[in-house]
C-alpha positions as CSV (number, residue, x, y, z in Angstrom):
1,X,-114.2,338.3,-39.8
2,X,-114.8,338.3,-43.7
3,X,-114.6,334.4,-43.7
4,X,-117.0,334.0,-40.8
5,X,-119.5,335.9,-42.6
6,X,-119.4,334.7,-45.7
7,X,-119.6,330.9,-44.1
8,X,-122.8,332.5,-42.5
9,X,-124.1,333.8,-45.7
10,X,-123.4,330.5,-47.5
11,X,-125.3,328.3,-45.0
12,X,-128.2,330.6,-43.9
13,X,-129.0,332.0,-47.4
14,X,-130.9,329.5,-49.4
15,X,-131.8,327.2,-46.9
16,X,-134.4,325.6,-48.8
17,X,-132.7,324.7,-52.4
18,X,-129.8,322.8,-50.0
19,X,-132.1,320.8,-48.2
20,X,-134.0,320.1,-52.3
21,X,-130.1,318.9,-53.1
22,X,-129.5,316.4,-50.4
23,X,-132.8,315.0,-51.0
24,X,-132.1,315.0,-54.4
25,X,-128.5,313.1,-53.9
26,X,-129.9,310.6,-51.7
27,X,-132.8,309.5,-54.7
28,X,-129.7,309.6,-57.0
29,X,-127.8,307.4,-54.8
30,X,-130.6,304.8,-54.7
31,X,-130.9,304.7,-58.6
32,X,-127.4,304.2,-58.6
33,X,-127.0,301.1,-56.2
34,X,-130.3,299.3,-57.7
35,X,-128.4,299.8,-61.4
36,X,-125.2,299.0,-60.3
37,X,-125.7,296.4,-57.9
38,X,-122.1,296.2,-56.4
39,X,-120.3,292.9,-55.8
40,X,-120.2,290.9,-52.0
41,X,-118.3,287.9,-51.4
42,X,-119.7,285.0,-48.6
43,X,-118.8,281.9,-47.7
44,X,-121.0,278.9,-47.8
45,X,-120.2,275.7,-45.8
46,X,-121.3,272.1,-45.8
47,X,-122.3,271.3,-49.1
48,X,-122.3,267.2,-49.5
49,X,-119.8,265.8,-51.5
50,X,-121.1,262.7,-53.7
51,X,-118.9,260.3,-55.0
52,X,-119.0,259.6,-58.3
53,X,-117.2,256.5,-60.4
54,X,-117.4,254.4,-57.5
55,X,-117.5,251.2,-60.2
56,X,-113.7,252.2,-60.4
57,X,-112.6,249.6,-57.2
58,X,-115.7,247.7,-57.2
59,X,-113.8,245.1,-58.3
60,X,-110.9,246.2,-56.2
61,X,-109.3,244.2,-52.9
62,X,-110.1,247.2,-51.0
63,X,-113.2,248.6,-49.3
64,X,-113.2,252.9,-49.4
65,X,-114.1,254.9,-46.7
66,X,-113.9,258.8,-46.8
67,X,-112.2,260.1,-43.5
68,X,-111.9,263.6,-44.9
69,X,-113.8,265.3,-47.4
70,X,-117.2,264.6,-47.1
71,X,-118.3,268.0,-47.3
72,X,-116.8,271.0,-49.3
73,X,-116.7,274.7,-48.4
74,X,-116.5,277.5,-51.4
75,X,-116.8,281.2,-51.3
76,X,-118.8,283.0,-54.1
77,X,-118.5,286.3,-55.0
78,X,-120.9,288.2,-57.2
79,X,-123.7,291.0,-57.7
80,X,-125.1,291.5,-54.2
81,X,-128.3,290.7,-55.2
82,X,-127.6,287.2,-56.5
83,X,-125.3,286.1,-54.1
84,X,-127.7,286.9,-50.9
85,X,-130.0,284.5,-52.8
86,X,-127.4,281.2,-52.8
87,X,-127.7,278.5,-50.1
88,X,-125.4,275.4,-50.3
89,X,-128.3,273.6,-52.1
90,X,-127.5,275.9,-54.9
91,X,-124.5,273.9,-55.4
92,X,-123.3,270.2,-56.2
93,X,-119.8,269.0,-55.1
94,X,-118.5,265.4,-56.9
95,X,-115.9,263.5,-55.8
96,X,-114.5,261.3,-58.9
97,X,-112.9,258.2,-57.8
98,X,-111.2,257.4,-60.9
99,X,-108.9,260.5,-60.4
100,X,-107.8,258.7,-56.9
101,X,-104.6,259.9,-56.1
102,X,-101.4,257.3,-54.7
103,X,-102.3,259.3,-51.5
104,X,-106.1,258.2,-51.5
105,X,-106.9,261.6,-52.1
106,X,-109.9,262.2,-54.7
107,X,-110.0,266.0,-56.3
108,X,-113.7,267.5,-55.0
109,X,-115.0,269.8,-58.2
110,X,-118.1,272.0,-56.8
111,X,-120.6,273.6,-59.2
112,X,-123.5,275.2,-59.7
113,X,-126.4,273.2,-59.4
114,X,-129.0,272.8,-62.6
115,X,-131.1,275.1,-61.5
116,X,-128.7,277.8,-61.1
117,X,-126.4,277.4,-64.1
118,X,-127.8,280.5,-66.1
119,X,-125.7,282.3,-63.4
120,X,-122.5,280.7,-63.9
121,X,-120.8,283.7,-65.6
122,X,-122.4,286.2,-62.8
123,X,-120.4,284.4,-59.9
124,X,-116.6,283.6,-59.4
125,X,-116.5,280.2,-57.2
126,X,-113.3,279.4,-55.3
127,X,-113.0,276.7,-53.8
128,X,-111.9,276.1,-50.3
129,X,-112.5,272.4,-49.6
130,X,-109.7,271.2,-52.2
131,X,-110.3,267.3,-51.8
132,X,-111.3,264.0,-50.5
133,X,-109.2,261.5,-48.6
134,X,-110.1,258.0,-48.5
135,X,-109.1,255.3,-46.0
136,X,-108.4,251.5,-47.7
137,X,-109.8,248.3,-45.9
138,X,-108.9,245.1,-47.5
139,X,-111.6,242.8,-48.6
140,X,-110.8,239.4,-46.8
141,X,-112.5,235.8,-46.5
142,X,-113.3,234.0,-43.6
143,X,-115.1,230.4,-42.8
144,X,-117.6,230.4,-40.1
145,X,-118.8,226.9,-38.4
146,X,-122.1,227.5,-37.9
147,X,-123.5,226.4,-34.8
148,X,-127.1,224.7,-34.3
149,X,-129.2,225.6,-31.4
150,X,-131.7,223.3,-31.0
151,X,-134.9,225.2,-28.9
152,X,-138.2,223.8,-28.3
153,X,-138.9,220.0,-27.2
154,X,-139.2,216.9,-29.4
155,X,-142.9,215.0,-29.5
156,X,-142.5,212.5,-27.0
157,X,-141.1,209.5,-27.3
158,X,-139.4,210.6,-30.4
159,X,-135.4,210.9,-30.7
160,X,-133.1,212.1,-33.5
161,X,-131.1,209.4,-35.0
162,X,-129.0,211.9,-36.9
163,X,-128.8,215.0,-38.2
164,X,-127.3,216.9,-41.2
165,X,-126.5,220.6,-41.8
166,X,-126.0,221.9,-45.1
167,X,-124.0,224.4,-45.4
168,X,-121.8,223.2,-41.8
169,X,-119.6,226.7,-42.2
170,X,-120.6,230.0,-44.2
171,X,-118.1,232.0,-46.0
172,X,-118.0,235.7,-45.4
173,X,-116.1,238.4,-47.3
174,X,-115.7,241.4,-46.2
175,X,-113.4,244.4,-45.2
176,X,-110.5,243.1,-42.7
177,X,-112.4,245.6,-39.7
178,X,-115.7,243.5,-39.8
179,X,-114.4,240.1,-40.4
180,X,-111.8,241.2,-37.1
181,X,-115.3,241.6,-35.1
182,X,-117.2,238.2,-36.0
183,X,-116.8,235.6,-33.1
184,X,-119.7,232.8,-33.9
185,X,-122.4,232.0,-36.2
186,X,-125.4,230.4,-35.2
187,X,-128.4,229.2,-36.2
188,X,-132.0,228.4,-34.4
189,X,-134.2,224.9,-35.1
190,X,-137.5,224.0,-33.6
191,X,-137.5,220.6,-32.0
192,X,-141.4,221.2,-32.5
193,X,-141.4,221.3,-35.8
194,X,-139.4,217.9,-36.4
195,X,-140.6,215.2,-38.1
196,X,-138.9,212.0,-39.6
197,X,-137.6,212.8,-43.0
198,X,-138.1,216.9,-42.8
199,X,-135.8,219.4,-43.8
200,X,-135.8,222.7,-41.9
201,X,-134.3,226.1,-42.6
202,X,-132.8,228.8,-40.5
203,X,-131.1,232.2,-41.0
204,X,-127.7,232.1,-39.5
205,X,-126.7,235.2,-37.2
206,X,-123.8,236.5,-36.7
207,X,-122.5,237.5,-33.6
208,X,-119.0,240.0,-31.7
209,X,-116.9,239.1,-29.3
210,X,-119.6,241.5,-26.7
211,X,-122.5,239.0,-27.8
212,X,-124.4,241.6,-30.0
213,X,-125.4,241.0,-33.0
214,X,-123.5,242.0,-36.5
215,X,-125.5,243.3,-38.7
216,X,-124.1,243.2,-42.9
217,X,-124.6,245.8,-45.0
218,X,-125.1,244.9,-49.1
219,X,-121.6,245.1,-50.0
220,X,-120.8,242.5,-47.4
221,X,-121.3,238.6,-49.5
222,X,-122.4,235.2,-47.5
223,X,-121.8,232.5,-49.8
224,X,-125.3,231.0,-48.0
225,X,-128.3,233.4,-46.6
226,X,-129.5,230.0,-45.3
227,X,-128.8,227.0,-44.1
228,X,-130.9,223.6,-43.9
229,X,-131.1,220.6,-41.4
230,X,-132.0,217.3,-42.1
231,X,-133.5,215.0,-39.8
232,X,-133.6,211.5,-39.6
233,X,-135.9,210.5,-36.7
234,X,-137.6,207.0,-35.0
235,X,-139.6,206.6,-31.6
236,X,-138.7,204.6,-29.0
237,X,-140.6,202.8,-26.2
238,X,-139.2,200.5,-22.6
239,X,-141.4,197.5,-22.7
240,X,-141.1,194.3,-20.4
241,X,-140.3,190.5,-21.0
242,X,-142.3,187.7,-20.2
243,X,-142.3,184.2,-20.2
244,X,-143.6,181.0,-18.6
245,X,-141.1,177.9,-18.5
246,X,-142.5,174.8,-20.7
247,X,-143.8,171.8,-18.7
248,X,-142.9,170.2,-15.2
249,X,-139.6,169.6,-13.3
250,X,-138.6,165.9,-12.5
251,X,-140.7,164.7,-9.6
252,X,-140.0,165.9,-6.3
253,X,-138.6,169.1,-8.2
254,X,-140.5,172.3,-8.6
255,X,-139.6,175.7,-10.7
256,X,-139.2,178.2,-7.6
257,X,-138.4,181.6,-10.0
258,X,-137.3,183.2,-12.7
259,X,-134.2,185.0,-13.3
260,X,-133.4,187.7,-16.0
261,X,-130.4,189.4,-16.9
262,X,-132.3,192.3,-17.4
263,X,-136.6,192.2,-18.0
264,X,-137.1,195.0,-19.9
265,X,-135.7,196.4,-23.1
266,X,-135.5,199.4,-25.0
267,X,-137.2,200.0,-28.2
268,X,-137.1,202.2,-31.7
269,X,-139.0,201.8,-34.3
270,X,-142.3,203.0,-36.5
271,X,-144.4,204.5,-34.1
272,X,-147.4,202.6,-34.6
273,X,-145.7,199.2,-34.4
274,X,-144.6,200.6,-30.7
275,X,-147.6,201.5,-29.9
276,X,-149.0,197.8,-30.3
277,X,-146.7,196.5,-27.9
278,X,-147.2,196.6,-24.5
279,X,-144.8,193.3,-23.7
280,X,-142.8,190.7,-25.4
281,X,-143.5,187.2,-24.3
282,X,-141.5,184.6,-25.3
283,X,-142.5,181.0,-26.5
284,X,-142.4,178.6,-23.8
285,X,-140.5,176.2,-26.0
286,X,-137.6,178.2,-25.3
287,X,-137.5,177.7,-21.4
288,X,-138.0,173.7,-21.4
289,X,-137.8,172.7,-17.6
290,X,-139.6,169.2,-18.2
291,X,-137.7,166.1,-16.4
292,X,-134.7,168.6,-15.3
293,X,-133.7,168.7,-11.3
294,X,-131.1,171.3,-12.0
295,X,-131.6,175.2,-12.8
296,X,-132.1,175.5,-17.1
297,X,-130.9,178.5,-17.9
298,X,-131.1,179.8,-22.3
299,X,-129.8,183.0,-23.7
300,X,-132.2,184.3,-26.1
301,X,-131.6,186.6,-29.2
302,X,-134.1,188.8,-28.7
303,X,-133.8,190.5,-31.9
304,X,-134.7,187.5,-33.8
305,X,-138.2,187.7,-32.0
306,X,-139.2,191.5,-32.6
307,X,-142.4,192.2,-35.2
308,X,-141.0,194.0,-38.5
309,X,-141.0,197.6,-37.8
310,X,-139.0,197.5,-34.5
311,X,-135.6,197.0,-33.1
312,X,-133.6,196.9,-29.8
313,X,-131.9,200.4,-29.2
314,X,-128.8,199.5,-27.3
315,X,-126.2,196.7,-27.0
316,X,-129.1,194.5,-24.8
317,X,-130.0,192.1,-27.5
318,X,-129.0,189.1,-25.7
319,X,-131.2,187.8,-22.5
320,X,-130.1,185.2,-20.3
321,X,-133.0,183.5,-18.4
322,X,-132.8,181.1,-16.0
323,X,-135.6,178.5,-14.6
324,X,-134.1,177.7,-10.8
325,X,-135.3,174.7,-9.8
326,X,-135.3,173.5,-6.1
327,X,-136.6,170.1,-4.5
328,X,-140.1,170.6,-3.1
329,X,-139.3,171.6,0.7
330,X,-140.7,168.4,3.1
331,X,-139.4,167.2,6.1
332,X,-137.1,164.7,5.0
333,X,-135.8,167.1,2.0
334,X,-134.7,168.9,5.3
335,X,-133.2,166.8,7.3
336,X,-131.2,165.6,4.4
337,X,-130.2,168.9,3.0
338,X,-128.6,169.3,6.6
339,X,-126.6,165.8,6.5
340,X,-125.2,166.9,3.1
341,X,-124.4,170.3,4.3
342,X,-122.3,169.1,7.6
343,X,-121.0,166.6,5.2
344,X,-119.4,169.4,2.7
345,X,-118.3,171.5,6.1
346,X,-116.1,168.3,6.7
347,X,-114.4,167.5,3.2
348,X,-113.9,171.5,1.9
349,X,-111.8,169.6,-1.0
350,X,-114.5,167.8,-2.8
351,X,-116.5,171.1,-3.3
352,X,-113.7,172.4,-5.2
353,X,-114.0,173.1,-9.0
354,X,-117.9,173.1,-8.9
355,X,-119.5,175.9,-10.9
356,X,-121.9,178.6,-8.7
357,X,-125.1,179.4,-10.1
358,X,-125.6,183.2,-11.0
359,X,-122.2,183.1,-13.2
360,X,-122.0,186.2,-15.4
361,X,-122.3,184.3,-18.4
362,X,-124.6,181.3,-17.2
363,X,-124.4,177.7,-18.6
364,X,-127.6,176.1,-20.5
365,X,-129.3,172.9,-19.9
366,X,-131.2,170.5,-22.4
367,X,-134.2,170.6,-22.3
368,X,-134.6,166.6,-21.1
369,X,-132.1,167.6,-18.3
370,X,-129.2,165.4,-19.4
371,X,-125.8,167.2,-19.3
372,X,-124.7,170.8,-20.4
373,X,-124.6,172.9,-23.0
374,X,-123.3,175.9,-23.7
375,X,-124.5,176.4,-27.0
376,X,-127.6,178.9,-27.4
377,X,-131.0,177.0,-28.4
378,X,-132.5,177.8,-31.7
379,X,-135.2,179.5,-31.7
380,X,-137.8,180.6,-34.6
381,X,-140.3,182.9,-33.4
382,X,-142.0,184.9,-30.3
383,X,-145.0,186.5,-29.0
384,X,-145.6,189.9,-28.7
385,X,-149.2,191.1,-26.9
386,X,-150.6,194.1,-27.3
């Protein structure tokens, strides 16, 4: 019973000076933590590494590219105070790429930022993020033929006699994984935008094996941004041929038609020198059908007559024209023309070995009708109308 009373005594008796000395503890505990300030520890995550010294394989054959490592974790221990107050900007993590390891690994060193330096010696910094690692791409070059598109439509009558691209192929180097994804290179002209003698220049783009487009970064090198096309252009017009045969057939004889190998031909040239000519007629003088009874038939050069400034497109330079001439139709001419024929139906053998008229390459007659030739006539000059 004695100890339950004096317990009694001890907690009843003086009530009021206990309470006075918790409340004074409490105050003294406060004093205490705000001048002591104990130490915390936290962790603080995802502060970006930079990479520092990257001139160290610039000139390498590899292309870097960090597969681990990018950004560091660390855990700081300090006064409470000051280590509630740090946030990953508070820090600055370098990665020094000439310390690259045979592994590709690159040592990651994490401070305190500028700003917070003056604290350096308050704050233990262990780092859990210990370093980099690097993946290697070699650095490759490739040729690319660069294709032209042509879009747009030429001004009319125009044509391209020829083209040249400068560069034809572009050189890119680059790590082996992007030069493994380029499939074509191509490049866009204007057909509206030609002229005769112009030079026009187009961006090549570069393209995958899905059709989408590749688009470099800086480190990637084109040995041309550029390239340029050169064109070398002329006009071209279809015009007709016309002539009328020189003089009169022997009598009794008259000049039924006219037969061409062809009666037009196909132009190029200045475009104003086209644009006068609307036909070519020849000279008379070179179809001479005076005193002849037989067909006259004369090839004609027609390159020989064009005006300066224009010039047959294709192989047709050579025209064979051919007078036929017939006996003028009476009734005798008839009657006799039947005799003959019932004659040849009788003697098939002295037909034999006579030429046919429309021969592929046909046979020309002087111009007084005596005998054949088979030489071409000279001529010196044509007509050309507008």
């Amino acid at each position: 019973m004695k100890i339950k009373e004096i317990l009694q005594k001890w907690l009843i008796n003086n009530i009021g000076y206990k309470i006075l000395a918790v409340v004074f503890a409490f105050i003294l505990w406060l004093v205490i933590v705000n001048i002591q300030n104990p130490t915390k520890t936290i962790t603080i995550t995802g502060i970006p590494v930079t990479i520092i010294n990257q001139d160290a394989l610039s000139e390498s054959e590899y292309k870097y590219y960090p597969t681990a490592g990018t950004t560091a974790s660390i855990i700081v221990t300090g006064n409470r105070n000051l280590v509630d107050s740090l946030t990953r900007d508070d820090f600055v993590a370098t990665a020094n790429l000439e310390e690259l390891s045979l592994t590709y690994a690159v040592p990651i060193t994490v401070e305190l930022a500028d700003s917070r330096k003056r604290y350096a010696s308050q704050l233990t910094i262990t780092q859990q993020t210990k370093s980099m690692i690097l993946s290697l791409d070699a650095i490759v070059s490739e040729n690319y033929d660069v294709n032209v598109i042509y879009a747009g439509e030429l001004p009319e009558n125009m044509v391209i006699e020829s083209s040249k691209v400068n560069p034809q192929s572009i050189r890119i180097t680059a790590p082996r994984s992007v030069i493994d994804t380029i499939y074509r290179a191509e490049a866009t002209i204007s057909l509206n935008d030609v002229k005769d003698g112009v030079t026009l220049r187009a961006t090549p783009v570069f393209y995958n094996y899905s059709g989408e487009v590749i688009t470099f970064t800086d480190d990637i090198k084109q040995s041309a941004e550029e390239i340029s096309v050169y064109f070398d252009t002329t006009y071209t017009k279809t015009v007709g041929l016309a002539i009328t045969p020189l003089g009169t057939p022997s009598e009794g004889y008259e000049v039924t038609s006219i037969s061409w190998s062809f009666n037009q031909v196909n132009l190029k040239g200045d475009k104003d020198v086209l644009d006068s000519i609307s036909e070519i007629k020849l000279k008379n003088t070179l179809l001479d059908v005076r005193n002849s009874n037989k067909n006259v038939t004369v090839a004609v050069n027609l390159s020989e007559y064009l005006p300066a400034g224009a010039e047959i497109s294709d192989n047709n330079t050579t025209v064979y024209i051919t007078a036929n001439i017939s006996k003028v139709e009476t009734e005798s001419t008839t009657e006799e023309t039947t005799e003959e024929t019932t004659e040849e139906d009788s003697s098939p053998e002295e037909s034999e070995g006579e030429g046919e008229s429309g021969s592929a390459e046909p046979e020309a007659t002087s111009a007084e009708g005596e005998g054949e030739v088979t030489s071409e006539p000279e001529v010196t000059a044509e007509e050309a109308s507008s």
